[in-house]
C-alpha positions as CSV (number, residue, x, y, z in Angstrom):
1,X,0.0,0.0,0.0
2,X,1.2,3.4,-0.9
3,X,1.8,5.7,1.8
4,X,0.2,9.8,2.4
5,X,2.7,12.0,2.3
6,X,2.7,15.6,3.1
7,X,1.6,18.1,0.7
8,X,3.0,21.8,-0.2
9,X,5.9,21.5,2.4
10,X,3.6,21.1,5.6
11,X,1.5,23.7,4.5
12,X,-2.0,22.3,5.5
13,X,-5.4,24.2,3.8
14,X,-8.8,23.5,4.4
15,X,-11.4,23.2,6.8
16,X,-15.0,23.5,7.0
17,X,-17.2,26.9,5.3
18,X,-18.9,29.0,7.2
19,X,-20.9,31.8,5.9
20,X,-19.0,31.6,2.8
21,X,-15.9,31.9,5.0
22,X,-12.7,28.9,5.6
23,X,-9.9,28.6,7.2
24,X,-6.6,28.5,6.3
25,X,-3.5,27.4,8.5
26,X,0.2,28.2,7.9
27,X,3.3,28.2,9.4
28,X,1.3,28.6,12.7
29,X,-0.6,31.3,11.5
30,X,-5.1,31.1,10.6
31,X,-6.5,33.2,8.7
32,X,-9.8,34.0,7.2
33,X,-10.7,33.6,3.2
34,X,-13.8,35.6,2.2
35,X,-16.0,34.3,-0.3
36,X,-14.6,36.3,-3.4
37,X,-11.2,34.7,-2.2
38,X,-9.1,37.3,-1.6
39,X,-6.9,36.4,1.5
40,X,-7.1,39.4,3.9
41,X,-4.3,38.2,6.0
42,X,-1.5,36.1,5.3
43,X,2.5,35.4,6.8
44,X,3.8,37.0,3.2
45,X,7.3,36.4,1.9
46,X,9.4,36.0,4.8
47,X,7.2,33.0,5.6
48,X,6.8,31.8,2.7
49,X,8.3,28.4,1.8
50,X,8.3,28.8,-1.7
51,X,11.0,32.4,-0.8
52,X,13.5,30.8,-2.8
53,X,11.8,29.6,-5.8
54,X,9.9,33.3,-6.1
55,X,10.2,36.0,-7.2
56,X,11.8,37.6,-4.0
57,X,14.6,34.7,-3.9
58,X,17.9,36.4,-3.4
59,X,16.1,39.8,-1.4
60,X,17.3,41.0,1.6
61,X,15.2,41.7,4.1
62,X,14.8,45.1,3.6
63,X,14.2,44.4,0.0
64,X,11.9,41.5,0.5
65,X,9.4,44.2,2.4
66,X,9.6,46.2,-0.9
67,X,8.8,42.9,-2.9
68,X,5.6,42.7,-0.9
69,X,4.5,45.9,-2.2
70,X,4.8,44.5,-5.7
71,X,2.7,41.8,-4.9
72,X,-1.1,42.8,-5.5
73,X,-2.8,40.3,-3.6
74,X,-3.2,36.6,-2.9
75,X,-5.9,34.6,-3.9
76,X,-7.2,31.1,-2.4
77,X,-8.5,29.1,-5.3
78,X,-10.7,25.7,-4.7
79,X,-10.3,22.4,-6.6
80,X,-11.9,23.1,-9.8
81,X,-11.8,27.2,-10.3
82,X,-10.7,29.3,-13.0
83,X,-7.5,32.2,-12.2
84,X,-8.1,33.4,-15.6
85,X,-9.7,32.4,-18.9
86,X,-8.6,33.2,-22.9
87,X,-8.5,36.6,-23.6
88,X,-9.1,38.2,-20.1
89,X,-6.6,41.2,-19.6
90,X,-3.4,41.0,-18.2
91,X,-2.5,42.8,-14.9
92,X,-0.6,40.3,-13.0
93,X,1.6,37.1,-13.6
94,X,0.7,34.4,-10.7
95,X,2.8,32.6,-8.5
96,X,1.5,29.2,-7.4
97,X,2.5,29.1,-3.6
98,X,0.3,26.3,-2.6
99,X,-1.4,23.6,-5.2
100,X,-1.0,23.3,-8.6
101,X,-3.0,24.3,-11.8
102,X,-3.1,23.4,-15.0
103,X,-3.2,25.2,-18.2
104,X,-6.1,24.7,-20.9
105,X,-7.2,25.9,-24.7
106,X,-10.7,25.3,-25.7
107,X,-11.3,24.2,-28.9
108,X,-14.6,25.8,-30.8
109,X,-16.4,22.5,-30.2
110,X,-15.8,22.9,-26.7
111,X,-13.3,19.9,-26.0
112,X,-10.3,20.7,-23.4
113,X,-6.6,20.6,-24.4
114,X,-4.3,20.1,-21.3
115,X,-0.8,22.7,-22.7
116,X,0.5,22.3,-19.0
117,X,0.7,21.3,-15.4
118,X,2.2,24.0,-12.9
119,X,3.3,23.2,-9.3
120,X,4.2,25.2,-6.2
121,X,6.8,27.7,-7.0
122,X,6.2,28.3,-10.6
123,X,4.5,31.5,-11.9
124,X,1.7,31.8,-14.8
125,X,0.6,33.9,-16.8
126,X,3.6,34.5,-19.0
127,X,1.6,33.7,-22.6
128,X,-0.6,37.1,-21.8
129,X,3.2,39.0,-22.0
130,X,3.3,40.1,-25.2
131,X,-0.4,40.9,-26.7
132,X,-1.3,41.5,-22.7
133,X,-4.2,39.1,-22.8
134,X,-4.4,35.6,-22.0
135,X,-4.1,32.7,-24.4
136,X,-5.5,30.0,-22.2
137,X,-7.2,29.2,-18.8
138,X,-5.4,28.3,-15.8
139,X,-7.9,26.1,-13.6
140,X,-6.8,25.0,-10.2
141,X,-6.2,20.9,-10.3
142,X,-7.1,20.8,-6.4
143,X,-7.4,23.7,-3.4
144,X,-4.2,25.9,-3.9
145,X,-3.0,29.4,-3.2
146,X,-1.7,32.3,-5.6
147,X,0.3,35.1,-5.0
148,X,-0.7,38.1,-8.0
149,X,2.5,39.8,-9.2
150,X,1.7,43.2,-10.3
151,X,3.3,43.7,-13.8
152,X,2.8,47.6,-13.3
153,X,4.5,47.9,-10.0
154,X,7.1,45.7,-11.0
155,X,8.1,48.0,-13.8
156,X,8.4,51.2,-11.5
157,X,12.1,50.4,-10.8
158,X,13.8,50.5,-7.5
159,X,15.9,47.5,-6.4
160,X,13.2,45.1,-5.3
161,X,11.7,46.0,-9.2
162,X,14.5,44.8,-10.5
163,X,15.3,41.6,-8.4
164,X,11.4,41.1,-9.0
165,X,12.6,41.4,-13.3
166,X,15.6,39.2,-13.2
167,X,13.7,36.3,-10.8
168,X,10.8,36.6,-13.6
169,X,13.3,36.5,-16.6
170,X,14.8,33.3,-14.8
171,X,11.2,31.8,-14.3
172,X,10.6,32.3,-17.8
173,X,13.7,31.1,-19.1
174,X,13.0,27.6,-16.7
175,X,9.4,27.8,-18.8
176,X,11.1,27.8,-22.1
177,X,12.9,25.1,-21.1
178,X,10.0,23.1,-19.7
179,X,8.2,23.9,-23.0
180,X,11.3,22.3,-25.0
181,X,11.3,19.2,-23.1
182,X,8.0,18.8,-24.0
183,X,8.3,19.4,-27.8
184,X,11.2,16.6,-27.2
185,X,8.8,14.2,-25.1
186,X,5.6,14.6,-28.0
187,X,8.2,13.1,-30.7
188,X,8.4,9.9,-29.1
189,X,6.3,7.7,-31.3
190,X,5.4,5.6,-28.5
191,X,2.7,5.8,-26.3
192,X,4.8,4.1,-23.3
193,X,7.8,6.3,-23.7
194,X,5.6,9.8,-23.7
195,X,4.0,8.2,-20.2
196,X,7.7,7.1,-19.0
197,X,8.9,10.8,-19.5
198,X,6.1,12.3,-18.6
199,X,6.7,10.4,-14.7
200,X,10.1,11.4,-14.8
201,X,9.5,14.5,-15.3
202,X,6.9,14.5,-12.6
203,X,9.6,12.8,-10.6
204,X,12.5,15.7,-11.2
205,X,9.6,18.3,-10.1
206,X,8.6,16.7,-7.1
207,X,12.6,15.9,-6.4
208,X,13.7,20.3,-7.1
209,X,10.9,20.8,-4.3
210,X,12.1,18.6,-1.5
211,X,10.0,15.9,-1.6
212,X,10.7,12.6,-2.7
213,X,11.5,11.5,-6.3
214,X,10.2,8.4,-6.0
215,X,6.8,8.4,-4.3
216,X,4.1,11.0,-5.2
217,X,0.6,12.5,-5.5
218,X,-0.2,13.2,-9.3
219,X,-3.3,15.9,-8.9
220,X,-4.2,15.3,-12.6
221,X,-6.7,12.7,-13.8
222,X,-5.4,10.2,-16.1
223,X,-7.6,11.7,-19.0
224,X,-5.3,15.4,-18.4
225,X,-2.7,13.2,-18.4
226,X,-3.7,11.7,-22.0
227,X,-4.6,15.4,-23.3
228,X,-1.4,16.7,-22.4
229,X,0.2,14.1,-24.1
230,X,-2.0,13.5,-27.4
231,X,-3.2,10.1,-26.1
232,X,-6.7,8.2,-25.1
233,X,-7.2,7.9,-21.1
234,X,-7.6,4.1,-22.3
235,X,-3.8,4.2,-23.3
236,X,-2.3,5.9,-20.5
237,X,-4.0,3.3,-18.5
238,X,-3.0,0.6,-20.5
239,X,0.7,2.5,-20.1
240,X,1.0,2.7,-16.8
241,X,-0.6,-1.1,-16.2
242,X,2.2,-2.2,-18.1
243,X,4.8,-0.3,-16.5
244,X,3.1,-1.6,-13.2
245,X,3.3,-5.0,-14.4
246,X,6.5,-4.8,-15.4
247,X,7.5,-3.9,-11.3
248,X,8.5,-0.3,-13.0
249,X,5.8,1.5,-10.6
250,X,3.2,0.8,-8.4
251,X,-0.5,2.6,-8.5
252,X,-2.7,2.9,-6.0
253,X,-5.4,5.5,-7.3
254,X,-3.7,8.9,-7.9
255,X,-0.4,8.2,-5.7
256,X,2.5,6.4,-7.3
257,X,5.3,4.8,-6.1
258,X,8.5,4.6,-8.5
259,X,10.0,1.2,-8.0
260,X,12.9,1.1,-10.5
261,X,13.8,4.6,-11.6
262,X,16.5,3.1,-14.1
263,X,14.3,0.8,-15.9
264,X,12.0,3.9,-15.9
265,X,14.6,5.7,-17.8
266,X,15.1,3.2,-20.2
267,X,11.9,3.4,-20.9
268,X,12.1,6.5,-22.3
269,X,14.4,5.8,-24.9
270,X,12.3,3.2,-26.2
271,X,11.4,5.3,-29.7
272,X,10.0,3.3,-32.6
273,X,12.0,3.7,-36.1
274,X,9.4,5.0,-38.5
């Protein structure tokens, strides 16, 4: 049996609604989320346990209390709920600081195209950059927690504004890369390799953030899973039955256990010759 572990560093979110009101509970601290989900009160920054990954990493402390002004707001977002949808304007970029979202186009007929998964400690929002409106949704895959970045305040200058530029322009270059990886992972002609890499990658993710590389929650259902990577939900579950069957991984549910991370690799090279 797969074991529970911890989620978002020992951050713990929840609790039951009352008058359109929860509770949240971090680093010691409760606070109140209204019903349009604006937190009111929050540990900020110095707190934070996604600092380093952020766009204050690197701040002093004097700085950091300058990087808070450049933060708009934070938002709690429930399992389900949209941050932003295709073509709303573009004010902020969003760091994830608890949960994960995923990313989505929607075709005219109405069907859902996973483009991306984001965890803790990644920012989104960069495809509204250029034309300043959004490209895709970003839906929350379970409850989670955003910190908004203003883009306006963040271009005022000072030194905070421009630590605040040169963390964003290294989170965007780590999205580019992301992005490539991906190209790389769709050209794998088979259906087991794109699920192989896909774990791995889940795996390296889970590994940057402390946790462990081999045992893991995956927040996404198996038919995201199959629309990020261009396949049925029927295959990826045929994929990962096989790499269960094989002793690669073990599945209970949503959690996953990595039982052989080298075969795993190997797996990934498996690329039929056309």
């Amino acid at each position: 049996m797969i074991s529970t572990q911890s989620e978002d560093g020992g951050t713990r979110s929840g609790g039951p609604r009352l008058h359109g009101v929860v509770a949240m509970r971090e680093h010691g601290a409760e606070y109140a989320i209204p019903r349009n989900g604006l937190i009111t009160s929050d540990p900020g920054c110095p707190g934070c346990n996604q600092r380093d990954r952020c766009v204050g990493a690197g701040s002093s402390p004097e700085d950091l209390a300058q990087v808070e002004r450049i933060i708009g707001h934070r938002r709690r977002l429930y399992r389900g709920e949209v941050l932003f949808r295709t073509r709303d304007p573009c004010e902020f970029l969003y760091a994830i600081k608890v949960g994960s979202l995923k990313s989505v186009q929607i075709s005219e007929d109405g069907r859902e195209q996973v483009i991306g998964f984001h965890m803790a400690g990644e920012i989104v929002g960069f495809d509204a950059i250029a034309a300043r409106t959004h490209t895709c949704n970003a839906v929350a895959l379970e409850d989670s927690k955003v910190c908004a970045i203003s883009l306006k305040r963040a271009a005022e200058g000072g030194t905070a504004a421009q630590l605040v530029q040169r963390n964003l322009s290294r989170a965007m270059s780590q999205e580019i890369t992301r992005e490539q990886r991906m190209i790389v992972l769709l050209s794998y002609s088979l259906a087991l390799s794109r699920v192989a890499s896909f774990l791995l990658s889940m795996s390296n993710n889970f590994e940057s953030r402390g946790y462990s590389r081999s045992e893991f929650l995956l927040r996404m259902s198996r038919a995201e899973i199959g629309s990020f990577l261009g396949m049925t939900i029927e295959t990826v579950s045929r994929s990962l039955s096989e790499l269960a069957r094989e002793g690669i991984i073990e599945t209970d549910q949503r959690h996953l256990r990595i039982l052989d991370m080298d075969r795993l690799r190997k797996k990934t090279r498996r690329i039929a010759m056309s």
